[in-house]
N, CA, C and O atoms as a Maestro MAE file, in Angstrom:
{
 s_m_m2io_version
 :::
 2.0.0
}

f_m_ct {
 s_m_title
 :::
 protein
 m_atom[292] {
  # First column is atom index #
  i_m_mmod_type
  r_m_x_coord
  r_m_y_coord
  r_m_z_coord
  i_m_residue_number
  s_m_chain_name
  s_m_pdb_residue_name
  s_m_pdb_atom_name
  i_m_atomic_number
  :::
  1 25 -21.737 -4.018 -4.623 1 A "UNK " " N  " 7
  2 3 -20.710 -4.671 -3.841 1 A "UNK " " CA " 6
  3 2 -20.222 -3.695 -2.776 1 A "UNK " " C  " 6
  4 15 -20.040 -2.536 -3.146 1 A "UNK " " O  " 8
  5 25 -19.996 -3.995 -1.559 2 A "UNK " " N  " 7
  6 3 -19.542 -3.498 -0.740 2 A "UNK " " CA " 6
  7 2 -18.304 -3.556 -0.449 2 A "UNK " " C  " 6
  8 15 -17.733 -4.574 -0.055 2 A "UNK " " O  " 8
  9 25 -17.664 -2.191 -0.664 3 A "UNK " " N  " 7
  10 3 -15.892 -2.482 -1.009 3 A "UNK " " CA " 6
  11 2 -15.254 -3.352 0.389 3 A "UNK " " C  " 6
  12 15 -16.096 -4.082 0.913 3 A "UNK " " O  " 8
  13 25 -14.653 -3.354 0.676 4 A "UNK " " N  " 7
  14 3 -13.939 -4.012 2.174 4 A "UNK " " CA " 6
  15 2 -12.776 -3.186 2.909 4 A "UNK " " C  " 6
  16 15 -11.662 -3.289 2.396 4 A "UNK " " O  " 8
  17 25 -12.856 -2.673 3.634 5 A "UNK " " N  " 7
  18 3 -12.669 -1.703 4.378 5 A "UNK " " CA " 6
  19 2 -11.200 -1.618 4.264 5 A "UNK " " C  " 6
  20 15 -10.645 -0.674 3.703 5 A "UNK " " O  " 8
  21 25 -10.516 -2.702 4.848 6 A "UNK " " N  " 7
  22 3 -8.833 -3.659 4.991 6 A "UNK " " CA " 6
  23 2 -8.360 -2.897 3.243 6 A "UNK " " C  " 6
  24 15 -7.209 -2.483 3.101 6 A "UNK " " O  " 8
  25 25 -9.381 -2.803 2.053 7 A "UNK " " N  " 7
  26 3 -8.450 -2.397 1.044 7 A "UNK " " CA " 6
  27 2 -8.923 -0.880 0.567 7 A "UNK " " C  " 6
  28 15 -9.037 -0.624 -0.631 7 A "UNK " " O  " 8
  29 25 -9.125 -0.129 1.353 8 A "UNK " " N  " 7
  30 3 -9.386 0.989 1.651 8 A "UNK " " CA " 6
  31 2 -7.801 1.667 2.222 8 A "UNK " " C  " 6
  32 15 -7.222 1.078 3.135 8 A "UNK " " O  " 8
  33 25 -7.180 2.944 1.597 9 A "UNK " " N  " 7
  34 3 -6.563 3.622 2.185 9 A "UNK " " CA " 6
  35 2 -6.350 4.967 1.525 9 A "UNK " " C  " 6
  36 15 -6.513 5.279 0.345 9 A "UNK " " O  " 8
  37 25 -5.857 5.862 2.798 10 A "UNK " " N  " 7
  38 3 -5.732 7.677 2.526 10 A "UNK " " CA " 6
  39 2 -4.925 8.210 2.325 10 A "UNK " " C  " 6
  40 15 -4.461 8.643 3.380 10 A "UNK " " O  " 8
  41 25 -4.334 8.521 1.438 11 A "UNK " " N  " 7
  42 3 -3.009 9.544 1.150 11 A "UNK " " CA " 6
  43 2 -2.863 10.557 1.072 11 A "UNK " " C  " 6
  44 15 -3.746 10.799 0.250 11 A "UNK " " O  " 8
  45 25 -2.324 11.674 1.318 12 A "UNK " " N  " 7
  46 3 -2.242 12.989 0.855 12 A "UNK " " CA " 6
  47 2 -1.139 13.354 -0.273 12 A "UNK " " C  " 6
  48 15 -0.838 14.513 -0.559 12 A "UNK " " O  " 8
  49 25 -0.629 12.308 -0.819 13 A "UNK " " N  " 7
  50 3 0.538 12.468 -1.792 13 A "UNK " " CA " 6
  51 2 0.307 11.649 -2.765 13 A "UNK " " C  " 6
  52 15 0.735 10.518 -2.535 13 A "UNK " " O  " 8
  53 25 -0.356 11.821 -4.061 14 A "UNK " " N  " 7
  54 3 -0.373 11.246 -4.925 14 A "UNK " " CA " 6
  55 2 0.264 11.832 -5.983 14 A "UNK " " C  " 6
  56 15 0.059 13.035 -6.143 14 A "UNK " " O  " 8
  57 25 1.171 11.117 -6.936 15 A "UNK " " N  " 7
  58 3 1.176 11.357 -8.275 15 A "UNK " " CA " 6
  59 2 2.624 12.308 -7.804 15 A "UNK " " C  " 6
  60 15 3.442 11.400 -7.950 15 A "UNK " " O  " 8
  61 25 3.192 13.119 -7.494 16 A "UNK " " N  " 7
  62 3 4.162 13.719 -7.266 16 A "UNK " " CA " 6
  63 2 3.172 15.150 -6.643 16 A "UNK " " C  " 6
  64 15 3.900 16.110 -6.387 16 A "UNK " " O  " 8
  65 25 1.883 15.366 -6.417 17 A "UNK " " N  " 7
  66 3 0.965 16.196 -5.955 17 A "UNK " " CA " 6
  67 2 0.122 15.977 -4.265 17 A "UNK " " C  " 6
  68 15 -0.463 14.969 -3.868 17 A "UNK " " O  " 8
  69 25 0.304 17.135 -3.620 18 A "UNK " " N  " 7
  70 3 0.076 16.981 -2.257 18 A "UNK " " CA " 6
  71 2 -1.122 17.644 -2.108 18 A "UNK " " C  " 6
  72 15 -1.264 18.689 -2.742 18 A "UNK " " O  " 8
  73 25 -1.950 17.278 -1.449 19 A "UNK " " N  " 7
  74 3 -3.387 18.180 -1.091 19 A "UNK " " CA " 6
  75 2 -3.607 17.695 0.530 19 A "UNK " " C  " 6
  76 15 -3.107 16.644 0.931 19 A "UNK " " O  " 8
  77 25 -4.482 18.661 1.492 20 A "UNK " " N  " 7
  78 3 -4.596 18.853 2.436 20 A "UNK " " CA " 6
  79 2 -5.892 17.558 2.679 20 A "UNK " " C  " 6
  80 15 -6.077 16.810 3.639 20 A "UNK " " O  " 8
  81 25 -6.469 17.666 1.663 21 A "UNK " " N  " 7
  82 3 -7.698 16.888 1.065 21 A "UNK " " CA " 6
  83 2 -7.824 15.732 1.165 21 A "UNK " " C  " 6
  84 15 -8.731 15.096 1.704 21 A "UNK " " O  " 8
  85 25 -6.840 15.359 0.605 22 A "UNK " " N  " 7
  86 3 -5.971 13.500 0.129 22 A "UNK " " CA " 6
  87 2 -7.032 13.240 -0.663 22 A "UNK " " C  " 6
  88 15 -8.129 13.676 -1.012 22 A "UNK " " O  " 8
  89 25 -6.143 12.212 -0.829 23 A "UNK " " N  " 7
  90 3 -7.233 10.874 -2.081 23 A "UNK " " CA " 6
  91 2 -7.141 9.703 -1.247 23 A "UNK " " C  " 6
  92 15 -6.383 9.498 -0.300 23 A "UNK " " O  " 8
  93 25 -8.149 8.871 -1.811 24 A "UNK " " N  " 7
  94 3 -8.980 7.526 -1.286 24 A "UNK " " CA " 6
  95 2 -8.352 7.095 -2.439 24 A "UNK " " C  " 6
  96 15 -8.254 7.526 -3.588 24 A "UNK " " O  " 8
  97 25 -7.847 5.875 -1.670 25 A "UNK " " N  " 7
  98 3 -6.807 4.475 -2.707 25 A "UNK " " CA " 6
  99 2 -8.131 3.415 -2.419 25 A "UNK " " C  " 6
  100 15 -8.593 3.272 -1.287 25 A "UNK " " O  " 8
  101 25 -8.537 2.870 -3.332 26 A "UNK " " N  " 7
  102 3 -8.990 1.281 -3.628 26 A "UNK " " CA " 6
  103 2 -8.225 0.356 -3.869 26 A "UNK " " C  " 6
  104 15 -8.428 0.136 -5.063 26 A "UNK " " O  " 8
  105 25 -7.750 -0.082 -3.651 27 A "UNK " " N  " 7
  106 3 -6.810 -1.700 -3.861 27 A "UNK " " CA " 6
  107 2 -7.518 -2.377 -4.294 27 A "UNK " " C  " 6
  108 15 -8.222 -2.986 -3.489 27 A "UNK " " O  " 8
  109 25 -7.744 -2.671 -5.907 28 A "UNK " " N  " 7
  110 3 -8.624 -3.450 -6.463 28 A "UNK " " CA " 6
  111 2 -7.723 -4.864 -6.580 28 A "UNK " " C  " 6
  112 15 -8.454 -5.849 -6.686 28 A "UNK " " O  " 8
  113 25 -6.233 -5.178 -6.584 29 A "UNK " " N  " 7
  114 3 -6.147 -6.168 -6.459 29 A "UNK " " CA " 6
  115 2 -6.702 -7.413 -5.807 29 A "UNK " " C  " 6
  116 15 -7.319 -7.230 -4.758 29 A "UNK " " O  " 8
  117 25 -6.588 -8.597 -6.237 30 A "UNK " " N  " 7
  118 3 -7.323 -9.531 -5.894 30 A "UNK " " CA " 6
  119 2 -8.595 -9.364 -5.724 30 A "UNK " " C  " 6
  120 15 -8.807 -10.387 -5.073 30 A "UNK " " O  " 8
  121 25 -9.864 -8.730 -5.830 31 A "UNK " " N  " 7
  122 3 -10.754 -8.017 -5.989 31 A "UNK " " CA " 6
  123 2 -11.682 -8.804 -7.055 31 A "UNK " " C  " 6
  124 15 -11.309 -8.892 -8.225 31 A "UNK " " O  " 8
  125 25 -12.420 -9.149 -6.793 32 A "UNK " " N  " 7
  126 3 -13.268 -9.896 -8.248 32 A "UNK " " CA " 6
  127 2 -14.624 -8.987 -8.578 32 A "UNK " " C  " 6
  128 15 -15.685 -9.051 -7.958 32 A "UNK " " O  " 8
  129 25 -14.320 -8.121 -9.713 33 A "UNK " " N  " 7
  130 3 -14.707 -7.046 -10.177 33 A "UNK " " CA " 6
  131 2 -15.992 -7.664 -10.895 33 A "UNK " " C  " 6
  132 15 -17.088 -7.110 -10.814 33 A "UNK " " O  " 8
  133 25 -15.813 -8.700 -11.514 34 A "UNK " " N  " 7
  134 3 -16.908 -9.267 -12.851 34 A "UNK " " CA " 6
  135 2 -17.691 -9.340 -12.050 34 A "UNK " " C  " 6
  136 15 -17.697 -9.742 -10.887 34 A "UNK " " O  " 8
  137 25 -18.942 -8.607 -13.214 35 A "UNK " " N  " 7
  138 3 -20.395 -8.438 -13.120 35 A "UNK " " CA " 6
  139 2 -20.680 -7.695 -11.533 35 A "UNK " " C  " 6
  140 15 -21.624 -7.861 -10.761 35 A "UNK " " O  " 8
  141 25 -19.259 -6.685 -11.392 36 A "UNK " " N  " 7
  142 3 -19.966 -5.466 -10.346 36 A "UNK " " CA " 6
  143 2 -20.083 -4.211 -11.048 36 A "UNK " " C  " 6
  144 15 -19.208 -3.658 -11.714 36 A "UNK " " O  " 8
  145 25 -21.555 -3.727 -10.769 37 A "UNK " " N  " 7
  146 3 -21.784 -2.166 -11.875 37 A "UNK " " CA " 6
  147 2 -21.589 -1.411 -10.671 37 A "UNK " " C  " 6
  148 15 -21.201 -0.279 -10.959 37 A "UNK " " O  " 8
  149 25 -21.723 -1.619 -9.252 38 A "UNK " " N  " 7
  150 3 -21.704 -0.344 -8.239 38 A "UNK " " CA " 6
  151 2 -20.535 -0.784 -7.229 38 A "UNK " " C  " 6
  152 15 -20.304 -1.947 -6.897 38 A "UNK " " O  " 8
  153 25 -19.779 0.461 -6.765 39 A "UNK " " N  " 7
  154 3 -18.930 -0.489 -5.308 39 A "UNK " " CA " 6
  155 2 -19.270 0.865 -4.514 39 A "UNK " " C  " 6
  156 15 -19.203 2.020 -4.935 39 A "UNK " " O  " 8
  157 25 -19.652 0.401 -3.252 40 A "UNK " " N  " 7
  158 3 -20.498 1.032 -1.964 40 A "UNK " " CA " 6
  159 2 -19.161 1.281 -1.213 40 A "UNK " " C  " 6
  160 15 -18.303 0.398 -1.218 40 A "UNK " " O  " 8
  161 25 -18.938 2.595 -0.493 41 A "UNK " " N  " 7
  162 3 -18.319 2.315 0.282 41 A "UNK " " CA " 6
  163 2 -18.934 3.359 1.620 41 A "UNK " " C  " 6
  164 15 -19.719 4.301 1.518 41 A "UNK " " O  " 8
  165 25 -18.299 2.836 2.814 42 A "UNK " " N  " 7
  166 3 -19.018 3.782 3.900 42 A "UNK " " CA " 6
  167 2 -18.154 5.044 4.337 42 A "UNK " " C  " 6
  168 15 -16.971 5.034 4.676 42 A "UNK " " O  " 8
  169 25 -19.046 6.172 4.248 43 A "UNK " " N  " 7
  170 3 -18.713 7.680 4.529 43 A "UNK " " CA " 6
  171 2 -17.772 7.699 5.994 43 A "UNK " " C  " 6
  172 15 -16.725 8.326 6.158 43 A "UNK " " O  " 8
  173 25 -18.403 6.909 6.893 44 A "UNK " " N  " 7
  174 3 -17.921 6.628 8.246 44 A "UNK " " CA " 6
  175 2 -16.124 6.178 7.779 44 A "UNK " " C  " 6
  176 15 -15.217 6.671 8.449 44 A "UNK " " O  " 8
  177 25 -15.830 5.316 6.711 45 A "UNK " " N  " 7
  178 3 -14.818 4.417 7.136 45 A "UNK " " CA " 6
  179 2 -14.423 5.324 6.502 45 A "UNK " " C  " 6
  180 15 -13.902 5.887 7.465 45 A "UNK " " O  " 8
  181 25 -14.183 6.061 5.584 46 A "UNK " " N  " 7
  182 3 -13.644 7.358 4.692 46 A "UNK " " CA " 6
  183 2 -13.200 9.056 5.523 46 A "UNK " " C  " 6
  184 15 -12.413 9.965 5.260 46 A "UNK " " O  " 8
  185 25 -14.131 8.802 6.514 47 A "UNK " " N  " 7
  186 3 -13.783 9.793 7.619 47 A "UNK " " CA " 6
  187 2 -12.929 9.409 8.750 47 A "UNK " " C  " 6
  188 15 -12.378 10.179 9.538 47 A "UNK " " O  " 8
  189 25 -12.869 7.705 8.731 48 A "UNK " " N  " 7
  190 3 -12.205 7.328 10.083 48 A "UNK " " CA " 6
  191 2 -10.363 6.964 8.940 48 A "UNK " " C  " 6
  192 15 -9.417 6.909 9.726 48 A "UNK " " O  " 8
  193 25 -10.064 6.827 7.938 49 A "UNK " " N  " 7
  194 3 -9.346 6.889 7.283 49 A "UNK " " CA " 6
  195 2 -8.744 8.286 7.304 49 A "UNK " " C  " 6
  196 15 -7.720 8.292 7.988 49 A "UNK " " O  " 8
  197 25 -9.051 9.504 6.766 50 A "UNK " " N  " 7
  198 3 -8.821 10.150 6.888 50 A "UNK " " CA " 6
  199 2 -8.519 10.963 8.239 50 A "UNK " " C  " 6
  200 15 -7.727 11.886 8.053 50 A "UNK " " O  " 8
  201 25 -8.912 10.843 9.374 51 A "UNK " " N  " 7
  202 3 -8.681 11.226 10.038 51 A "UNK " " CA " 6
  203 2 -7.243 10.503 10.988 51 A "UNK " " C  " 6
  204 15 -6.577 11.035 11.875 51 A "UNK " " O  " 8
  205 25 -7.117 9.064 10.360 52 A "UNK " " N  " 7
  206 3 -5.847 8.643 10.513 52 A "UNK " " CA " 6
  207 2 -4.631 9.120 10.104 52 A "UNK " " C  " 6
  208 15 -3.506 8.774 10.466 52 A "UNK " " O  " 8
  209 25 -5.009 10.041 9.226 53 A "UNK " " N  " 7
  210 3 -4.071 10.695 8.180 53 A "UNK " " CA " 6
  211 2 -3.294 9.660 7.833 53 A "UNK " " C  " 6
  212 15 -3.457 8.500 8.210 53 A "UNK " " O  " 8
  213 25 -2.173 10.186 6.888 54 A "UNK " " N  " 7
  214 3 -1.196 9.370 5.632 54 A "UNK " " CA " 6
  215 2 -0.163 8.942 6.464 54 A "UNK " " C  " 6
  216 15 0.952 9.443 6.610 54 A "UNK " " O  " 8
  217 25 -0.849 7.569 7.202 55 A "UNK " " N  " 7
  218 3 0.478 6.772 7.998 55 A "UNK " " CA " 6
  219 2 1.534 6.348 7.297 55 A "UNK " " C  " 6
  220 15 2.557 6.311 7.981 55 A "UNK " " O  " 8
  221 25 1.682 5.969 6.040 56 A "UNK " " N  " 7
  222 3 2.719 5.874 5.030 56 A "UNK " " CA " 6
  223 2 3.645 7.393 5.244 56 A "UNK " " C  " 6
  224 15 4.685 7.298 5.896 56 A "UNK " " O  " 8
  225 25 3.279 8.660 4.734 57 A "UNK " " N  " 7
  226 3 3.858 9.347 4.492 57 A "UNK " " CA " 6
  227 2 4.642 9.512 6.089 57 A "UNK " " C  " 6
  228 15 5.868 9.471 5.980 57 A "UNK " " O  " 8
  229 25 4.346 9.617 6.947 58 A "UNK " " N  " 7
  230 3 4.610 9.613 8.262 58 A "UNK " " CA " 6
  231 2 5.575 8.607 8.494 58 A "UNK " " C  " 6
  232 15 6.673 9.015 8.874 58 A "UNK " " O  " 8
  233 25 5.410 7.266 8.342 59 A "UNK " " N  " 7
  234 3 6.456 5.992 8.446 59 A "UNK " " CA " 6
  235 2 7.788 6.628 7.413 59 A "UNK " " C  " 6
  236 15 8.970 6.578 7.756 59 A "UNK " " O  " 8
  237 25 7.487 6.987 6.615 60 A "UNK " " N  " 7
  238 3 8.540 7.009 5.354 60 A "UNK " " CA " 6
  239 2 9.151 8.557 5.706 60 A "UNK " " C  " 6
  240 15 9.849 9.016 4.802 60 A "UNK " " O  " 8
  241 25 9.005 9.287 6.716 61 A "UNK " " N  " 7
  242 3 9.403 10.633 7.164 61 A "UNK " " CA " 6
  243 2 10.476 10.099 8.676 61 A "UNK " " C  " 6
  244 15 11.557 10.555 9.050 61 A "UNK " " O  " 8
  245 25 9.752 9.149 9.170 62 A "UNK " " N  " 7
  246 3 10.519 8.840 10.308 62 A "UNK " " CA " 6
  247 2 11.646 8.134 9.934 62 A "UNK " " C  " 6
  248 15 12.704 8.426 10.490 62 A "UNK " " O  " 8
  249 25 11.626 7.254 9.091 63 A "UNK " " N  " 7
  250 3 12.718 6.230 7.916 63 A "UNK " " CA " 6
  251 2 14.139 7.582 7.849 63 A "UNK " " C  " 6
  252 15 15.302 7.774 8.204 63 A "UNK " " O  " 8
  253 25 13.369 8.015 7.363 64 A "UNK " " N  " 7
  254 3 14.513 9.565 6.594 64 A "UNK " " CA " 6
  255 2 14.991 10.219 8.044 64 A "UNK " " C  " 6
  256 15 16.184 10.506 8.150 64 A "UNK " " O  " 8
  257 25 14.217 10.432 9.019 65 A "UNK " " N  " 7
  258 3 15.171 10.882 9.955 65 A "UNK " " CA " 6
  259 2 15.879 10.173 10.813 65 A "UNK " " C  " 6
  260 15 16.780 10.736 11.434 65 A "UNK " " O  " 8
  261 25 15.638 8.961 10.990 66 A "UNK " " N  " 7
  262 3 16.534 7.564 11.398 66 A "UNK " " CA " 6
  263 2 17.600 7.463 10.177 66 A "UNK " " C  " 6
  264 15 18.397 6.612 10.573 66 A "UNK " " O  " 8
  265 25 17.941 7.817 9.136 67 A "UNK " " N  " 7
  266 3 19.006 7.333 8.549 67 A "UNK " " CA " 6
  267 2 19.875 8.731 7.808 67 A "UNK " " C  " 6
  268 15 20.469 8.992 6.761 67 A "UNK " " O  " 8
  269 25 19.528 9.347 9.015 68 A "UNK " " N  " 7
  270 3 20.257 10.757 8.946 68 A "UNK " " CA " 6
  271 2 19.619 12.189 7.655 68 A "UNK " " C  " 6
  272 15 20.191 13.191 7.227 68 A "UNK " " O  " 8
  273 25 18.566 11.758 7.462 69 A "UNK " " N  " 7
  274 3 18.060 12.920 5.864 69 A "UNK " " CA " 6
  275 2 17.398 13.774 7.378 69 A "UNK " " C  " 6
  276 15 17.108 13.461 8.533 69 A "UNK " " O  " 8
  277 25 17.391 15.003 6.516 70 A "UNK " " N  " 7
  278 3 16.604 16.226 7.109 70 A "UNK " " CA " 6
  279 2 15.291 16.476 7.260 70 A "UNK " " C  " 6
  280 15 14.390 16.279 6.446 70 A "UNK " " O  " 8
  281 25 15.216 17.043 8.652 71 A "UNK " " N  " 7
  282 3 14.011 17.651 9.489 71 A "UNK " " CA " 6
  283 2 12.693 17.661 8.178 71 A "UNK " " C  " 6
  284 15 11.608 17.083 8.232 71 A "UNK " " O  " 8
  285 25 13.212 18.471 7.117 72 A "UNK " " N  " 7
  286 3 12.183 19.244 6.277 72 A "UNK " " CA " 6
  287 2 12.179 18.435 5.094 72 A "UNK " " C  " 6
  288 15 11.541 18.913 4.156 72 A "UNK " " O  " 8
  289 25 12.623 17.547 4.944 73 A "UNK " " N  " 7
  290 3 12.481 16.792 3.613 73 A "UNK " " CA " 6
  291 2 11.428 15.802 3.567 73 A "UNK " " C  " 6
  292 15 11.241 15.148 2.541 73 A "UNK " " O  " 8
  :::
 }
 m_bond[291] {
  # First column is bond index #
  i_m_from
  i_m_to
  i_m_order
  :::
  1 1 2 1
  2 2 3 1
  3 3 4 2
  4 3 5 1
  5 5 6 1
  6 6 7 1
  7 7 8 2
  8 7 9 1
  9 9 10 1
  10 10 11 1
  11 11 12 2
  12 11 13 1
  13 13 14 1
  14 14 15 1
  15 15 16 2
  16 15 17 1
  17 17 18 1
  18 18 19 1
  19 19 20 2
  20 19 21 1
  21 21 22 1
  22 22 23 1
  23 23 24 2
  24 23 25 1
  25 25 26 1
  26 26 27 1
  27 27 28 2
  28 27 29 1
  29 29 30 1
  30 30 31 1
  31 31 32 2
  32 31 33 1
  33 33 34 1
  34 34 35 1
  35 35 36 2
  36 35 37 1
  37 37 38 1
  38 38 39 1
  39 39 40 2
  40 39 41 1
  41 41 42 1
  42 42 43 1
  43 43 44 2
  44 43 45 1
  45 45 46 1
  46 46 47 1
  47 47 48 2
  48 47 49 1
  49 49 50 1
  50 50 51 1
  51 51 52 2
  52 51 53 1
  53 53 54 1
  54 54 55 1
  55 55 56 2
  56 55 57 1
  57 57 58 1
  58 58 59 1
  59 59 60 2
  60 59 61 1
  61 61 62 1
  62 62 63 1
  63 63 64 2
  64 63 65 1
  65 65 66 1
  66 66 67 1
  67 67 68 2
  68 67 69 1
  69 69 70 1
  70 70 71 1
  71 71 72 2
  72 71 73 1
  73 73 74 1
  74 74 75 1
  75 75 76 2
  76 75 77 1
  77 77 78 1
  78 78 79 1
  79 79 80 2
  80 79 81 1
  81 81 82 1
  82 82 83 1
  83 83 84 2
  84 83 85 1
  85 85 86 1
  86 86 87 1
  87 87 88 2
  88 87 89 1
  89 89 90 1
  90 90 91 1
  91 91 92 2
  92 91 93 1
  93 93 94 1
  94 94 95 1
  95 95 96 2
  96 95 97 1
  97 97 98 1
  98 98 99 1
  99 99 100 2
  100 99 101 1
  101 101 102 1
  102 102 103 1
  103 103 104 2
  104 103 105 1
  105 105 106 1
  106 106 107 1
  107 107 108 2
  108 107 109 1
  109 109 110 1
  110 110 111 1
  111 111 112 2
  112 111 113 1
  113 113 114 1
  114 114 115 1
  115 115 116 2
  116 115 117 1
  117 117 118 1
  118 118 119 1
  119 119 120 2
  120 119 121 1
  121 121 122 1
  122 122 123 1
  123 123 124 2
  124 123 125 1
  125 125 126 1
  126 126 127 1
  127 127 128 2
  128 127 129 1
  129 129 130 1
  130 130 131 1
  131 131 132 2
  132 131 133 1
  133 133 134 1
  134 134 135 1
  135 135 136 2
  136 135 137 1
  137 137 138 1
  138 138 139 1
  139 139 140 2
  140 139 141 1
  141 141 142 1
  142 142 143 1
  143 143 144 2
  144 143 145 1
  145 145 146 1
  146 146 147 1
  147 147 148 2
  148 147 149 1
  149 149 150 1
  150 150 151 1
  151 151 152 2
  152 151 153 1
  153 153 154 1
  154 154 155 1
  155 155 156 2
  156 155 157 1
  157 157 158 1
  158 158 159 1
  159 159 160 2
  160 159 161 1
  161 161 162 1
  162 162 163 1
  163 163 164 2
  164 163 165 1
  165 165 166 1
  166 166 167 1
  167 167 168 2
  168 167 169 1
  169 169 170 1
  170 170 171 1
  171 171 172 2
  172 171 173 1
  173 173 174 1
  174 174 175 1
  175 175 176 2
  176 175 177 1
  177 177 178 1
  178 178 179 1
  179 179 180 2
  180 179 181 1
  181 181 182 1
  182 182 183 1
  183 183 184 2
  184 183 185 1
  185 185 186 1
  186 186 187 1
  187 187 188 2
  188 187 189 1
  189 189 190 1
  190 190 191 1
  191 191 192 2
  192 191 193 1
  193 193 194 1
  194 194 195 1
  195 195 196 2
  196 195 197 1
  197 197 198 1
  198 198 199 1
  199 199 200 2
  200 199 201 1
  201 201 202 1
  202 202 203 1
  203 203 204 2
  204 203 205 1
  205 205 206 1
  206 206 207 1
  207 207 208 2
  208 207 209 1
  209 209 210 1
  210 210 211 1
  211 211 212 2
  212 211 213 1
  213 213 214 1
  214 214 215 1
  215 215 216 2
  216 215 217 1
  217 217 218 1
  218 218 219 1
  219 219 220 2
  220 219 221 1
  221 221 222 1
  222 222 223 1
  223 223 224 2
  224 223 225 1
  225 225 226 1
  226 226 227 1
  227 227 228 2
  228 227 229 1
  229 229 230 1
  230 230 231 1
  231 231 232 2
  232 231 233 1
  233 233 234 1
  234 234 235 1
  235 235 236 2
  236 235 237 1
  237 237 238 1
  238 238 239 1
  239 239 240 2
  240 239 241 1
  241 241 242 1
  242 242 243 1
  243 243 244 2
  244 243 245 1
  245 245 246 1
  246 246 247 1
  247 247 248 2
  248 247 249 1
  249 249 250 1
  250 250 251 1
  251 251 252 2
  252 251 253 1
  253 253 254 1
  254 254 255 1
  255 255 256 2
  256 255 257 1
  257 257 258 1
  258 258 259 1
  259 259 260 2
  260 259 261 1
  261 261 262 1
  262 262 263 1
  263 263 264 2
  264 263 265 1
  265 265 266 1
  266 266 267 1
  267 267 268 2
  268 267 269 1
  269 269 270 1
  270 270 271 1
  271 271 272 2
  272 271 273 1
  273 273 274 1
  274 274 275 1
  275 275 276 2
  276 275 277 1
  277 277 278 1
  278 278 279 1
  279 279 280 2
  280 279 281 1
  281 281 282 1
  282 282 283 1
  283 283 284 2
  284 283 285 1
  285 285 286 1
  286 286 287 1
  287 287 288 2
  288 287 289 1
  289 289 290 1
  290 290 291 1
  291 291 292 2
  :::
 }
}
């Protein structure tokens, strides 16, 4: 099966742990898993993800300095 790109995303903050590295999120929700033994995904969309970097962590940094929290938090 070929995962689908749309539930593909990159974080660098998982778990309460930060890496320069990040991790690859699958969104298996809604996802119909039965009778898949392989899920494919492309190196390209994993590099073009990552190189978007962690737009979450970024949205949720700008949040905090719009409602007055600090530079470094």
């Amino acid at each position: 099966m070929k995962f689908p790109r749309q539930k593909l995303r990159f974080t660098s903050t998982y778990g309460g742990d930060r890496s320069d590295d990040g991790w690859l999120l699958l969104d298996v929700r809604n996802v119909d898993l039965e009778g898949v033994s392989q899920l494919v995904i492309s190196l390209a969309d994993v590099r073009e993800l990552q190189a978007q970097g962690d737009q979450q962590a970024e949205v949720l940094k700008q949040a905090r300095n719009l409602l007055g929290g600090g530079e470094g938090e």
